[in-house]
C-alpha positions, 0 to 999 in steps of 0.5 A, spaced: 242 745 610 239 744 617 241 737 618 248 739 615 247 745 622 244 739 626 249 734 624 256 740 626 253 742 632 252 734 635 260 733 633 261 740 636 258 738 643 261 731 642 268 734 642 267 738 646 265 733 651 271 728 649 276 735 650 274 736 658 275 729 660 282 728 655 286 728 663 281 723 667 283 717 660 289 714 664 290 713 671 297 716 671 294 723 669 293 724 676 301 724 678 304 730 681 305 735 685 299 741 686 297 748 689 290 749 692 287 753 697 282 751 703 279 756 707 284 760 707 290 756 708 295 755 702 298 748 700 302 744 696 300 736 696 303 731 693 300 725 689 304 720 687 303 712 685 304 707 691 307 699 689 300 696 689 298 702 684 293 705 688 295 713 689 296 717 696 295 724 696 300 728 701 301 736 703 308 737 703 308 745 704 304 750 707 304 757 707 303 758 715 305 753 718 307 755 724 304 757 730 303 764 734 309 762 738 313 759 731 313 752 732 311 747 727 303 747 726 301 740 727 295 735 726 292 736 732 285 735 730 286 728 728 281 723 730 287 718 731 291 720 736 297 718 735 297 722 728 297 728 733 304 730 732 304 730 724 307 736 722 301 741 717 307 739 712 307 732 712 299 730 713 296 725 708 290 726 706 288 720 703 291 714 701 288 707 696 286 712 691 283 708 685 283 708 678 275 707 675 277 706 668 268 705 668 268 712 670 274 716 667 275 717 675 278 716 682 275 714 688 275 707 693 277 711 699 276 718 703 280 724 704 281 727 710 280 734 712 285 737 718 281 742 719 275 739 722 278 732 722 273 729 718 274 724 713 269 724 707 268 719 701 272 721 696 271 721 687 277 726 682 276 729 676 280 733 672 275 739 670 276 741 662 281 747 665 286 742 667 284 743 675 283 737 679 277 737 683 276 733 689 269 732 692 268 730 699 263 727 701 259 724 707 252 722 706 248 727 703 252 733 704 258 734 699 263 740 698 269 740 692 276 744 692 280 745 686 288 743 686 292 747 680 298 742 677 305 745 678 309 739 676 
């Protein structure tokens, strides 16, 4: 009897483990629009398949995006300079994602936060509630935010 416990229970967690990652098994998973929220600021990006099979992620909506004086808030933090005039709206976060099918993820380039005007190395998952999750990282320090798939 308790080899029959200890036999369901190590399926159960097993399933359970295949269940969470049901969304990172194929590359394509990862098309589609999204909302997120980062400090404070609400958003909807983008990420779709480029012709070289790599992904790019783009905000292509902000809840304020005006200034104080109702102009179009633009990516003024950028560290390249001629990306300073880029509309909140049209920002591209990043660029070149990649598939690790060794993995069951997506990695191989960095994401940049307009914000600070940083840019992180990045790794995406789905989470097992669906919500996908984007991991900046710059040498020891990392922070994650969450995406929710709207389309």
């Amino acid at each position: 009897m308790k080899k029959i416990l200890l036999t369901t229970l190590a399926l159960l967690f097993v399933g359970i483990g295949n269940a969470q990652n049901v969304l990172n098994n194929a590359a394509d998973n990862i098309v589609g629009t999204y909302s997120g929220t980062q400090d404070g600021e609400q958003f909807r990006a983008k990420i779709t398949k480029q012709s070289d099979g790599t992904y790019q992620g783009q905000i292509v909506w902000m809840k304020n995006d005006k200034d104080e004086n109702g102009n179009k808030r633009l990516d003024t933090k950028n560290p390249d300079k001629s990306l300073r005039n880029t509309p909140c709206d049209r920002i591209v976060l990043f660029s070149g994602l990649q598939y690790n099918s060794d993995k069951k993820c997506w990695d191989g380039t960095k994401i940049y936060d307009p914000q600070r005007g940083i840019k992180a190395r990045l790794t995406v998952t789905f989470e097992k509630d669906g919500r996908l999750r984007l991991k900046g990282s710059v040498f020891a320090f990392s922070e994650s935010v969450y995406w929710t798939k709207v389309q």
